[in-house]
C-alpha positions as CSV (number, residue, x, y, z in Angstrom):
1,X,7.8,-8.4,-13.3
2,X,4.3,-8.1,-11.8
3,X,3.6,-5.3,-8.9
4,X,0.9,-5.3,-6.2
5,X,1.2,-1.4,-5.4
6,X,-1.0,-1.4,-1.8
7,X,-2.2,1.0,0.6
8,X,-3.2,0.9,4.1
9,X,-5.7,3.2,6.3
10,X,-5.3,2.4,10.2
11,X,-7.0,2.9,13.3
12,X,-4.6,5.4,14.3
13,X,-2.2,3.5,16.7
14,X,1.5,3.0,16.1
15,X,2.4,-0.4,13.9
16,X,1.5,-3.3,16.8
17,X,-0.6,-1.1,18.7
18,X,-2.7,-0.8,15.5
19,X,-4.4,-2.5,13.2
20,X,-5.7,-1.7,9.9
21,X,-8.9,-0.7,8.7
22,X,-8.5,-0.6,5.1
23,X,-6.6,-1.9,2.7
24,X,-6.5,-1.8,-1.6
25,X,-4.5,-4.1,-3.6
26,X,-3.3,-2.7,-7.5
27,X,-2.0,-5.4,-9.2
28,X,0.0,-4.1,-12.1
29,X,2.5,-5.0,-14.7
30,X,4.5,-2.2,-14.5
31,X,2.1,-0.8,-17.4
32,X,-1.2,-1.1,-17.2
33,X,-3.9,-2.2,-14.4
34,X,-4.3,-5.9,-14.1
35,X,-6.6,-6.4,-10.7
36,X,-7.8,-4.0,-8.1
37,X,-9.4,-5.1,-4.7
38,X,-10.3,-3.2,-1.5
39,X,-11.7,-4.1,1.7
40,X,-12.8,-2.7,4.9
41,X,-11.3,-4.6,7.7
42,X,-12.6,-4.5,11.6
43,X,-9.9,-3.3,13.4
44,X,-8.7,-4.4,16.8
45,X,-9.5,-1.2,18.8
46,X,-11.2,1.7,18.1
47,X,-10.5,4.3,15.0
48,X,-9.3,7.4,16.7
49,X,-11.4,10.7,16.2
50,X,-8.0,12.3,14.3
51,X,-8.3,9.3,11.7
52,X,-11.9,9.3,11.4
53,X,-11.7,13.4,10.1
54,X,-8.4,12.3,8.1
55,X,-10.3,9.4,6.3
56,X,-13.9,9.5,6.7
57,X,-13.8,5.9,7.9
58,X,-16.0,5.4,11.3
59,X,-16.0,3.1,13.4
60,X,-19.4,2.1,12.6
61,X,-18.2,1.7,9.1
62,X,-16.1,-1.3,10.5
63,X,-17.9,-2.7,13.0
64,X,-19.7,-5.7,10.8
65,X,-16.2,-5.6,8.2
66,X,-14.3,-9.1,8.2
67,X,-11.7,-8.6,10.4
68,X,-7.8,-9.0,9.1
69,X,-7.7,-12.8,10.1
70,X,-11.0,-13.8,8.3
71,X,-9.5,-12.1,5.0
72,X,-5.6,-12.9,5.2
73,X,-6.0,-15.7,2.7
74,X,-7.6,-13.8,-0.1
75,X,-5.1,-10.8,1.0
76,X,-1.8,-13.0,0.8
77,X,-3.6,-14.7,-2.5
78,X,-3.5,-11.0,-3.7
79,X,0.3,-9.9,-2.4
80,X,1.8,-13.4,-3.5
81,X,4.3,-13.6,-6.3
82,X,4.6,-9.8,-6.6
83,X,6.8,-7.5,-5.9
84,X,5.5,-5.4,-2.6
85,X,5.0,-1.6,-4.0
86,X,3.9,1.5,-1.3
87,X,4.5,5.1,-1.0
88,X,6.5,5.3,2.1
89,X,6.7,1.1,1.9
90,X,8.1,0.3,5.2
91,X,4.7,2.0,6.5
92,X,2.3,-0.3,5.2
93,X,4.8,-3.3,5.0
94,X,5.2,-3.3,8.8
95,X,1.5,-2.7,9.3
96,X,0.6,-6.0,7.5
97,X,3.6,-7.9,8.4
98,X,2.6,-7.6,11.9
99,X,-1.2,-8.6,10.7
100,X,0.2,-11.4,9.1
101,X,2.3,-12.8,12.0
102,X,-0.8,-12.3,14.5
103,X,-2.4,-14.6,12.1
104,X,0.3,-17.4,12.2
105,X,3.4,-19.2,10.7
106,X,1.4,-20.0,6.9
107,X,2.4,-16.1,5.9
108,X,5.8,-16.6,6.0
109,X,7.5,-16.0,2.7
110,X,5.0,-13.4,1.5
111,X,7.4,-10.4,1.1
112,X,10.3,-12.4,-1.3
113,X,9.5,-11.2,-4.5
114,X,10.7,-7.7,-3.1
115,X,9.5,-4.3,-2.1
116,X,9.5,-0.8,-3.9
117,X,9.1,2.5,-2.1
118,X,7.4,5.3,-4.6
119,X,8.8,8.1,-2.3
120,X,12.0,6.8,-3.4
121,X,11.4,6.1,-6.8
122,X,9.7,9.6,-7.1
123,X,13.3,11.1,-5.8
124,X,15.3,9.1,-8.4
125,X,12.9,10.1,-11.3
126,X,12.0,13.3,-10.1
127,X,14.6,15.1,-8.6
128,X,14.4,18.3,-6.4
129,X,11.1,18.5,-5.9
130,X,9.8,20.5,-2.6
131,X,7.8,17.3,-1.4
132,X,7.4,13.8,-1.7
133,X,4.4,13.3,-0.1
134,X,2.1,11.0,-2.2
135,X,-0.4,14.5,-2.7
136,X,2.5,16.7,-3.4
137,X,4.3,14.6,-5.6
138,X,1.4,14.4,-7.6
139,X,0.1,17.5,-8.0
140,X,3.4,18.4,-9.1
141,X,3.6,15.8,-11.6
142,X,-0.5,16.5,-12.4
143,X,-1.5,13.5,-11.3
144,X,-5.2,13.6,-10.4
145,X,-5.8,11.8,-7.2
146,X,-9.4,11.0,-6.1
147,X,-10.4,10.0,-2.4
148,X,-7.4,11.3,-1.1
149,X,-6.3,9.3,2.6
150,X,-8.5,6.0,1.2
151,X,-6.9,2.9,0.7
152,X,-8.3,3.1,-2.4
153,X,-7.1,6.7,-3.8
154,X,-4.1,6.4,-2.5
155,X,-3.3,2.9,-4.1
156,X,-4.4,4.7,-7.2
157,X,-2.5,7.3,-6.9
158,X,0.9,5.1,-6.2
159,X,-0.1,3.1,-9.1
160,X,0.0,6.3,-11.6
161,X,3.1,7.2,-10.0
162,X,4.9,3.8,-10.6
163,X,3.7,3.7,-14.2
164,X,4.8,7.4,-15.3
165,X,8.1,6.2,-14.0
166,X,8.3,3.2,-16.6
167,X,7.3,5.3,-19.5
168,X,9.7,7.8,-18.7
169,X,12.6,5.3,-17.3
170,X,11.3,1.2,-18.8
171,X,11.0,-1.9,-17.3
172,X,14.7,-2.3,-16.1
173,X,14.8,0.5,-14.1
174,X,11.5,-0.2,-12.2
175,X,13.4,-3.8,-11.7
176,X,17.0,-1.4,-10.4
177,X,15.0,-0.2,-7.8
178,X,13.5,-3.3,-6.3
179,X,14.8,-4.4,-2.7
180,X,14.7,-7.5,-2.4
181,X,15.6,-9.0,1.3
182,X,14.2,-11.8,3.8
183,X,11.5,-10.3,5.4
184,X,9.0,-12.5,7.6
């Protein structure tokens, strides 16, 4: 089974409201790192001052970026045929799903291979911990995470999650925890 673990940065507005203004791609085979990609998209509206402290990312930073529509065939190239990892994945799911549908009808289809939430995997793997925040989770775990709130990092840092939990639980397992349902 092959795994595109993903992470979003956003302008700062609610899903539909908001658009994103980063986005990495980890394309994984439950073991090792097969592809990584990231990109700088030119959001819709402005990145709000809260989110530009939070990430760093300014809205001069943006302002010559591709926006979402000039790069949703290389992005959906990317997500295509694997199963849709995030931590907190109905977050960045809904984020690009409504990206997607701005964009038109040719999307539809993108999301069959499945999703998998790392919050929830960390729960089933890692029981009782105080947090399951993707910083928290791990540091507990010792996890190093670099460029922390960055598409980037934080697709990094889901990625090392996902792949403790197959050495410590295999393949199959990974595969127990995949939703799969009709989504765009």
């Amino acid at each position: 089974m092959a795994y595109a673990v993903v992470d979003i940065e956003t302008n700062g507005a609610a899903p539909g409201a908001g658009t994103v203004t980063e986005l990495a791609v980890c394309i994984t085979d439950g073991n090792k790192l097969l592809d990584r990609m990231e990109w700088l998209i030119r959001p819709d509206g402005e990145i709000s001052p809260f989110v530009q402290r939070l990430t760093g990312i300014r809205n001069e930073d943006v302002e010559d970026a591709p926006s979402f529509r000039e790069l949703a065939p290389e992005i959906a190239a990317r997500l295509e045929g694997h199963v849709f990892v995030a931590h907190n994945v109905a977050f960045d799911q809904t984020y690009l799903q409504r990206e997607f549908e701005a964009c038109g009808e040719g999307y539809k289809g993108l999301w069959k291979e499945g999703r998998l939430c790392t919050v929830q995997l960390a729960r089933k793997v890692w029981p009782g911990q105080s947090s399951y925040s993707l910083g928290n989770i791990c540091a507990a775990l010792g996890i190093a995470v670099e460029h922390r709130h960055r598409a980037g990092g934080d697709a990094e840092a889901a990625l090392n999650l996902l792949h403790r939990a197959a050495e410590l639980k295999g393949a199959a397992f990974l595969e127990s925890m995949v939703k799969r349902r009709a989504v765009l």
